[in-house]
N, C-alpha and C positions, 0 to 999 in steps of 0.2 A: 592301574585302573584309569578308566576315562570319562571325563562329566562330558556333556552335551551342552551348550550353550544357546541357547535362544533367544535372541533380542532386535527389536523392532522400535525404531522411532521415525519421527521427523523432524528433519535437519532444521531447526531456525534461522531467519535472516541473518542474523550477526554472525553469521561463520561464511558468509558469502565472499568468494574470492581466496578462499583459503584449500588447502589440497584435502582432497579424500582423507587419506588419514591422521593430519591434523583436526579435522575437523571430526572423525571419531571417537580421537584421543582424548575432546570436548566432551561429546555425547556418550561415552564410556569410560571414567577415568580410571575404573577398578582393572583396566586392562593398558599396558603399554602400549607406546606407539611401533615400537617394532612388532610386538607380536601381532597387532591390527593390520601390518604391513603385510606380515605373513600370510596371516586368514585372507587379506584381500587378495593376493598372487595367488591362492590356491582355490579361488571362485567360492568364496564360503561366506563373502558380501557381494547383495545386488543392490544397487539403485535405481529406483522406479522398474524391479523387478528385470534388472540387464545386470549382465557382470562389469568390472570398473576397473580402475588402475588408482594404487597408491597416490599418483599425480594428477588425477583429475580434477579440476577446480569446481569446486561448491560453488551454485549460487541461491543454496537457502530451498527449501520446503521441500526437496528429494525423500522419498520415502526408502529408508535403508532397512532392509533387513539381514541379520548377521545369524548364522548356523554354523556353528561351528564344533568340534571336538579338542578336549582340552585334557592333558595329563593332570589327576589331581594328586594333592604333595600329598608326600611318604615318609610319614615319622618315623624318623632312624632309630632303630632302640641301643639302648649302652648292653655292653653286654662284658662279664669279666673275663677277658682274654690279654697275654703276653704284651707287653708295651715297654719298650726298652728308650728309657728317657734320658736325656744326653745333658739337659739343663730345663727350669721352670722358674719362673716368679710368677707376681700376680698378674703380668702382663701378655708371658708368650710362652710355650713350651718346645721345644727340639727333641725331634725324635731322630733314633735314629729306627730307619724300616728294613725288616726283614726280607730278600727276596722272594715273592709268591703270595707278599699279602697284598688284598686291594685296597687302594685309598677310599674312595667311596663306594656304599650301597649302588647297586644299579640291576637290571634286568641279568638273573643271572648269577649275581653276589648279593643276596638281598641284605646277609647281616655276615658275621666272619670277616669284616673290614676294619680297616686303621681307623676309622670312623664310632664304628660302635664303641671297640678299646676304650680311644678319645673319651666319649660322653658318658664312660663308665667312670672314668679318673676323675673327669673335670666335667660335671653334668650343666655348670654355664652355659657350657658349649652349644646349648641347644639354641640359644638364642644369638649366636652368632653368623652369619652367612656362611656358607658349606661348613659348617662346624669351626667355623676359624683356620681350615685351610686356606693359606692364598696361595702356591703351588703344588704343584702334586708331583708324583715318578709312579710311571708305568708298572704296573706288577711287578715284573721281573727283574724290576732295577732297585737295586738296594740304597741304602743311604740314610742322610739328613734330610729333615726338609721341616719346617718352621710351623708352629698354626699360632694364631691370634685369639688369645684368652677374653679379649676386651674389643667394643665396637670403636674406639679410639684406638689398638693396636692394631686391628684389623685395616684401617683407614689407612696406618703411617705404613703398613706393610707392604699395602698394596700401591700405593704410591712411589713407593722407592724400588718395585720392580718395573713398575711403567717408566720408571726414569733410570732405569739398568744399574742400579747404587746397591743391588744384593748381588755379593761373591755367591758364586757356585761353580767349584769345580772337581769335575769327576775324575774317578779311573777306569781304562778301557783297555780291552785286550782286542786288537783288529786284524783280520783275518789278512797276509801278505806282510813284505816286509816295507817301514815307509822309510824314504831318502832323508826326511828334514820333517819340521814342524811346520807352521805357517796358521792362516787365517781362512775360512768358508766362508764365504757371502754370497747364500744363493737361496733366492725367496722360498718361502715353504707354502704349500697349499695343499690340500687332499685331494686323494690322486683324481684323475678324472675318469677312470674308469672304477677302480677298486675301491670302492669309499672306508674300506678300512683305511685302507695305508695314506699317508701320505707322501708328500715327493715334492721334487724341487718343481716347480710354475713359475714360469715368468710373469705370471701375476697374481704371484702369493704373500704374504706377507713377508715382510726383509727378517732374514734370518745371519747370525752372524755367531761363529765357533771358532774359537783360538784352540790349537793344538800344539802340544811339542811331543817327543820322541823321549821316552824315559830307558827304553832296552828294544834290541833289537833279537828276535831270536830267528832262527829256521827258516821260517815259515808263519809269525807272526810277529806283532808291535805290541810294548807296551806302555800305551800313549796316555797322554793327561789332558783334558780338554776342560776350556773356561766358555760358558756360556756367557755372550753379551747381549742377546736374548732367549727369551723362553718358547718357541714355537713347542707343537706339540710331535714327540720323538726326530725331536733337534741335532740331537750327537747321532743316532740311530741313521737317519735320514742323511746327514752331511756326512759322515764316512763313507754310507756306501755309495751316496755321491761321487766322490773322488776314487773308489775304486777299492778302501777300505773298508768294509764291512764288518761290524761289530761277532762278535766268534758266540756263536751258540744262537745269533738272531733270528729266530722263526719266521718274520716279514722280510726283512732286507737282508739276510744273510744268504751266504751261497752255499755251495755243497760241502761238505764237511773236506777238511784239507788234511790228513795226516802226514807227516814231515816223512819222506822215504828212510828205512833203517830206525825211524823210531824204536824206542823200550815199549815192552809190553804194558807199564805204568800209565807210560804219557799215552800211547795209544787209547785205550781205556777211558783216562782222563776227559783227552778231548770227546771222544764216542758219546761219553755222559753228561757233559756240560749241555744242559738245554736249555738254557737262557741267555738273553743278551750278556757277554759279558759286561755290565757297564755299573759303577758304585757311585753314588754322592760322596765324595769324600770330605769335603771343606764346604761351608757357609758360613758368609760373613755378612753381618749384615750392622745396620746403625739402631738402637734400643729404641721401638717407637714412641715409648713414653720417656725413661731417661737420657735420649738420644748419645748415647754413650755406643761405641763400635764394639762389637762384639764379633766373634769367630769362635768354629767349634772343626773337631775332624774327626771323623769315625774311620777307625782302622778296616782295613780291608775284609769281605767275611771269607769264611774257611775255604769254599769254593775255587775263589778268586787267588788268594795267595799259594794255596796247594799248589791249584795248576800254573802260574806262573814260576812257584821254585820246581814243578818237574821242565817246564820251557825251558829254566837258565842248565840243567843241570843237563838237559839234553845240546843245548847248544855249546857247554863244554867239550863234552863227548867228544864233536862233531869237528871242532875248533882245527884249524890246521896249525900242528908246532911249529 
């Protein structure tokens, strides 16, 4: 839903020599300065009835008026659904997540989310910033992944990913066979054409993926990657980057690759895998209120280990005596 926003003043002297929306951020404190930045780039503030710029300097009595449209919040309901909890205190919960549930409500997934689960368990949650997530994994990516019980574990949470001190590393099945392991450093930013996807910009934010080589089979890898940051579909992105593309990925995956002489298992197998293959395996992180280290691992789901022992058992087969 969307409120409408209407609001008219005049600018006082004392804001004189100060930028457009600093000096909104004055005259409307109920609204941030970025979002004022926004509404202003989108002609939704006039002064002395002209359109402005974020940077233009005030010098007092300008008569602004702001129209604008505005998303209003959406109280997320708890709802009793499936929640498979890996550890809990009074501070932080690990889950681990099923592939094909969504993290949060949104246009689309209104309730049926890791979200609702959440506030069903632990109904604190409401009062905590996105319910006490501080990362998230894409639908169809399985795993761990951490929420903040408390507005102080939330804080130490989110702190120690800005400062790259949470372990997270996943397992991935990548379409091609890879030579060696190594290191990704290549900024991530949303694509410039397709605003779903993202892709590597050379003026995106720095992105950075440690991979090694766990098995080699056919016609695919079975690789282990450590995020040393969190962009948004990071391993996703930086495989097919380089040429490996995660096996089942609907955005960046390429055509379905079945191994010549395949079994009619594994053929099948791969046919039906429609997801990225890609799992949170490991997190580790420091206790935000006992600052004690912690680490957990979610073994691999049914999907994932199936079809890689039909990989090893095809690449025996195949094996030259």
């Amino acid at each position: 839903m969307q409120e409408t926003i209407e609001l008219n003043t005049t600018l006082p002297p004392e804001l004189a020599g100060k930028r457009l929306d600093q000096a909104l951020a004055c005259v409307f404190p109920a609204y941030s300065r970025s979002r004022l930045q926004q509404w202003i780039k989108q002609g939704q503030v006039k002064v002395n009835d002209a359109p402005a710029r974020p940077r233009d300097t005030v010098r007092g009595g300008e008569w602004v008026v702001l129209m604008a449209e505005m998303e209003t919040a959406v109280v997320w309901q708890a709802q009793p659904l499936p929640l498979e909890i890996v550890y809990e205190d009074e501070a932080i919960i690990v889950v681990n997540k099923p592939a094909g549930l969504v993290v949060h409500p949104a246009a689309g997934n209104r309730d049926g989310t890791l979200v609702n689960a959440l506030l069903n368990h632990a109904p604190e949650l409401a009062e905590i910033p996105r319910a006490g997530i501080v990362h998230r994994l894409d639908k169809d990516t399985s795993g761990l992944l951490v929420v903040a019980r408390t507005l102080t574990a939330h804080h130490g949470l989110v702190q120690q990913l800005h400062a790259r001190r949470v372990t997270r590393q996943y397992r991935a099945i990548a379409v091609g066979v890879m030579t060696g392991g190594g290191i990704i450093e290549a900024p991530i930013h949303r694509h410039p054409v397709d605003r779903k996807r993202m892709a590597v910009v050379s003026t995106g934010k720095p992105a950075i993926t440690h991979y090694r080589v766990r098995a080699r089979f056919r016609a695919h890898t079975d690789v282990s990657c450590r995020l040393e940051t969190g962009r948004t579909h990071q391993i996703r992105v930086h495989l097919a980057h380089i040429g490996y593309p995660l096996l089942g990925d609907p955005t960046y995956g390429k055509r379905l690759h079945i191994p010549r002489e395949s079994g009619e298992e594994l053929s099948t197998a791969l046919r039906h895998f429609k997801r990225q293959a890609l799992h949170a395996a490991r997190l580790g992180l420091l206790h935000p209120e006992r600052k004690q280290a912690m680490s957990w691992e979610a073994p691999l789901p049914e999907d994932m280990s199936t079809l890689l022992a039909l990989l090893e058992q095809d690449r025996q087969r195949h094996a030259h005596p």
